[in-house]
Each structure stands twice: as structure tokens, then as C-alpha cells.
C-alpha positions as semicolon CSV with decimal commas, in nm:
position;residue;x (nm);y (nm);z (nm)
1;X;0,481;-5,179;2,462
2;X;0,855;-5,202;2,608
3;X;1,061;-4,919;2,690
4;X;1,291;-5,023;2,361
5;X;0,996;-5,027;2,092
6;X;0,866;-4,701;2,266
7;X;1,248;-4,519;2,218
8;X;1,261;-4,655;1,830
9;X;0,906;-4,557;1,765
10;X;0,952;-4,219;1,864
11;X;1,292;-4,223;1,639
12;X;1,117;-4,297;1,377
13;X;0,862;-4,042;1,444
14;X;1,142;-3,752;1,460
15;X;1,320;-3,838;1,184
16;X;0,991;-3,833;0,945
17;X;0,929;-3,497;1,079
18;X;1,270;-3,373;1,072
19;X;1,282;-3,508;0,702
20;X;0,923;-3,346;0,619
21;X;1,057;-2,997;0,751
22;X;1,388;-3,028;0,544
23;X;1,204;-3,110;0,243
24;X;0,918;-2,812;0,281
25;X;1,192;-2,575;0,371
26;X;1,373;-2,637;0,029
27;X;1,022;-2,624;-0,122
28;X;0,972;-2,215;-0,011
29;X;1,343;-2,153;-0,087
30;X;1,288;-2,288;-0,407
31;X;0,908;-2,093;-0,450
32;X;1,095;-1,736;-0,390
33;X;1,219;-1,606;-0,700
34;X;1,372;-1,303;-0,760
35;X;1,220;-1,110;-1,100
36;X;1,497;-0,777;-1,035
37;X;1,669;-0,631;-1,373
38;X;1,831;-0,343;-1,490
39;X;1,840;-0,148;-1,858
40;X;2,129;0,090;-1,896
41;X;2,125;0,397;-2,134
42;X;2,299;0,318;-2,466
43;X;2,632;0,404;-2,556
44;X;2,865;0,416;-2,221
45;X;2,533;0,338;-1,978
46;X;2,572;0,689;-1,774
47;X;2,228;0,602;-1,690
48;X;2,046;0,298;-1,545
49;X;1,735;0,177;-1,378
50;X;1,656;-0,141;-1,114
51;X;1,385;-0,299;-1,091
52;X;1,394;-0,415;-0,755
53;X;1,164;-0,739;-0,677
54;X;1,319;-0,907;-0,340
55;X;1,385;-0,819;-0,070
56;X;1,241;-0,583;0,265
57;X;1,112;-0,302;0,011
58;X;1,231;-0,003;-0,103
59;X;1,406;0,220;0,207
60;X;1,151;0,433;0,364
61;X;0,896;0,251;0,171
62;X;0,742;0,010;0,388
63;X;0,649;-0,365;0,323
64;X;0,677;-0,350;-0,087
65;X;0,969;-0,542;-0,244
66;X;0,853;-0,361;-0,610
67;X;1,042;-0,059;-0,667
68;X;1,303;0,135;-0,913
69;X;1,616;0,281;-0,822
70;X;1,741;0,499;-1,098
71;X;2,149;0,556;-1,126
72;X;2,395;0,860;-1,286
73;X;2,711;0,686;-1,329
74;X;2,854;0,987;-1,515
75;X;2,976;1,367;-1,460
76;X;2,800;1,472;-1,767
77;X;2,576;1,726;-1,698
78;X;2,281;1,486;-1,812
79;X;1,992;1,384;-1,573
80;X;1,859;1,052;-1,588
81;X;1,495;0,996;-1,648
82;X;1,317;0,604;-1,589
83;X;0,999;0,556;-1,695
84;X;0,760;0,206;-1,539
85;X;0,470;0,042;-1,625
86;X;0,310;-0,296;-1,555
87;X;0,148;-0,525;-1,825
88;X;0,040;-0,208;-2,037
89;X;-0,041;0,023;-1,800
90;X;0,174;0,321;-1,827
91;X;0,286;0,429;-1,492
92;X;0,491;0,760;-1,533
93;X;0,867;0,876;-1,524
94;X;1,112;1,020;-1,244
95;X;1,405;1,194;-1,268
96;X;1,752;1,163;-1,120
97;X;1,924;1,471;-1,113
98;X;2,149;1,421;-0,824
99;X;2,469;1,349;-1,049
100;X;2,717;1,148;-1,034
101;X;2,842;1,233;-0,691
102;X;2,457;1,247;-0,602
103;X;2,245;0,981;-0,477
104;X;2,062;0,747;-0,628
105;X;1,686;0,779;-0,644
106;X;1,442;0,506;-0,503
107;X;1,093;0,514;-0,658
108;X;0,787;0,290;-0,627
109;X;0,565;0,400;-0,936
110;X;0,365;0,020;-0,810
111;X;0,238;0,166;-0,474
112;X;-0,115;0,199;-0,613
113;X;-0,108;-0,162;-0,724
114;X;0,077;-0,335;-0,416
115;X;0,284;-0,584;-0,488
116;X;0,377;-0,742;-0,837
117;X;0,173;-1,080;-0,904
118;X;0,292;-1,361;-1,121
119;X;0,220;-1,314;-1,490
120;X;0,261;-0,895;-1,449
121;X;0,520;-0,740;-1,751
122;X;0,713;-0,508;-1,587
123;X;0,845;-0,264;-1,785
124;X;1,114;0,005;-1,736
125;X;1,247;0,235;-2,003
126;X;1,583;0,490;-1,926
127;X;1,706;0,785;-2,122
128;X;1,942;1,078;-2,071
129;X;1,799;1,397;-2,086
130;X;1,912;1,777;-2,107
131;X;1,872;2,113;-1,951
132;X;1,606;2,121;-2,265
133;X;1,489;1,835;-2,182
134;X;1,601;1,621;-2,538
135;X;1,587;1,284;-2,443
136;X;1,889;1,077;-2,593
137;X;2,073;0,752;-2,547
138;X;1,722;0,561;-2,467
139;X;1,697;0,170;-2,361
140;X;1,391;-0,044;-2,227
141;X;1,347;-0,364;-2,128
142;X;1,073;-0,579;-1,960
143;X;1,013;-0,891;-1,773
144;X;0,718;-1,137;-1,694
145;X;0,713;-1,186;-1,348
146;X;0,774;-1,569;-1,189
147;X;0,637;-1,566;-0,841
148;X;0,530;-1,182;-0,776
């Protein structure tokens, strides 16, 4: 074989496997989705809670990209209470008392389970609460999970 047939066999060769690496790279772009939500407390939304499913995992957290952060939006003297669970496995509540000039509160109530799997409902449920601890303004919502 001549020097020219080697140089346009070995084009032909690096543009297959350029093409091949373009087209599996939009391929695991495409694979990655992201399941996150939110539900807000009724009437204003003082409260809300994330689910948070992409990502680098929850800060401080390690490797898990399944976690909650729960929000006070409002001066009202009101904590805010989220409550998790997966398929219907009830996983508990925590509370954000912080405020609204506090910070928000990260929480992985999936640690014993690892990551979320495709076909897991996630569920997440926020209310207000009191210093009595009345719940009020209450909102839930839940999602079936793509890609884990």
C-alpha cells in the first residue's frame, strides 16, 4: 500500500472514531436526567422543600446526589417541617428553625438506601408549624424517578 491510500485510510479511520465518540457522548448527556422538585407550603409558600437529585451530593454529605434542603422564606415566627419517603416507605421529618435570616437545612433522610434507582416515588410533604407544634399551611408532592 502507497503512502496516499495509507494517509486516507487512516482518515477514514479517525473520523469514524471521532464520529463514534460524538455520538456516545450525546448518548450519556442524554441518559442523565435530573428527577429534583420542590413543594411549597400553601398560601404565600413561607416554607419549601428540594428534592435534590443531581449533582456532587448534598454539602458535607459525601458521594449521594439524593437529598432535601428545606427553606423559611418568611419572618413569621413559624418553623418549617419536611417530611420524605421513597415508594411507601415513610422516612421521617426535619425541622428548619433557623428563620428567615437563618440557613437553610440540608438533609439526606435516603442515606440508608444509597442512591435513588429508577422507578423509586419520592415523596416530600412541607408544613408550617408552631411553638405548639400545630401543623398548618401543608403541601406534598411526589415524583417517579427517570434514571436514579
Amino acid at each position: 500500500m502507497n503512502f496516499r491510500a495509507t494517509a486516507a485510510r487512516a482518515a477514514v479511520t479517525t473520523s469514524a472514531i471521532a464520529t463514534a465518540t460524538m455520538l456516545f457522548g450525546t448518548q450519556a448527556a442524554v441518559a442523565a436526567t435530573d428527577d429534583s422538585f420542590a413543594v411549597s407550603t400553601t398560601s404565600g409558600g413561607c416554607g419549601a422543600v428540594n428534592f435534590v437529585d443531581y449533582g456532587e451530593g448534598a454539602p458535607g454529605g459525601g458521594a449521594n446526589d439524593d437529598y432535601l434542603v428545606i427553606h423559611d422564606y418568611c419572618g413569621d415566627g413559624r418553623g418549617v417541617r419536611a417530611y420524605a419517603w421513597i415508594d411507601d416507605i415513610y422516612l421521617g421529618a426535619k425541622n428548619n428553625t433557623n428563620g428567615l435570616n437563618g440557613s437553610a437545612v440540608v438533609w439526606d433522610p435516603f442515606a440508608d438506601y444509597g442512591n435513588i434507582i429508577a422507578g423509586d416515588r419520592v415523596g416530600i410533604k412541607v408544613c408550617l408549624f408552631d411553638s405548639a407544634g400545630t401543623l398548618s399551611r401543608c403541601a406534598e408532592a411526589s415524583r417517579v424517578s427517570v434514571d436514579g
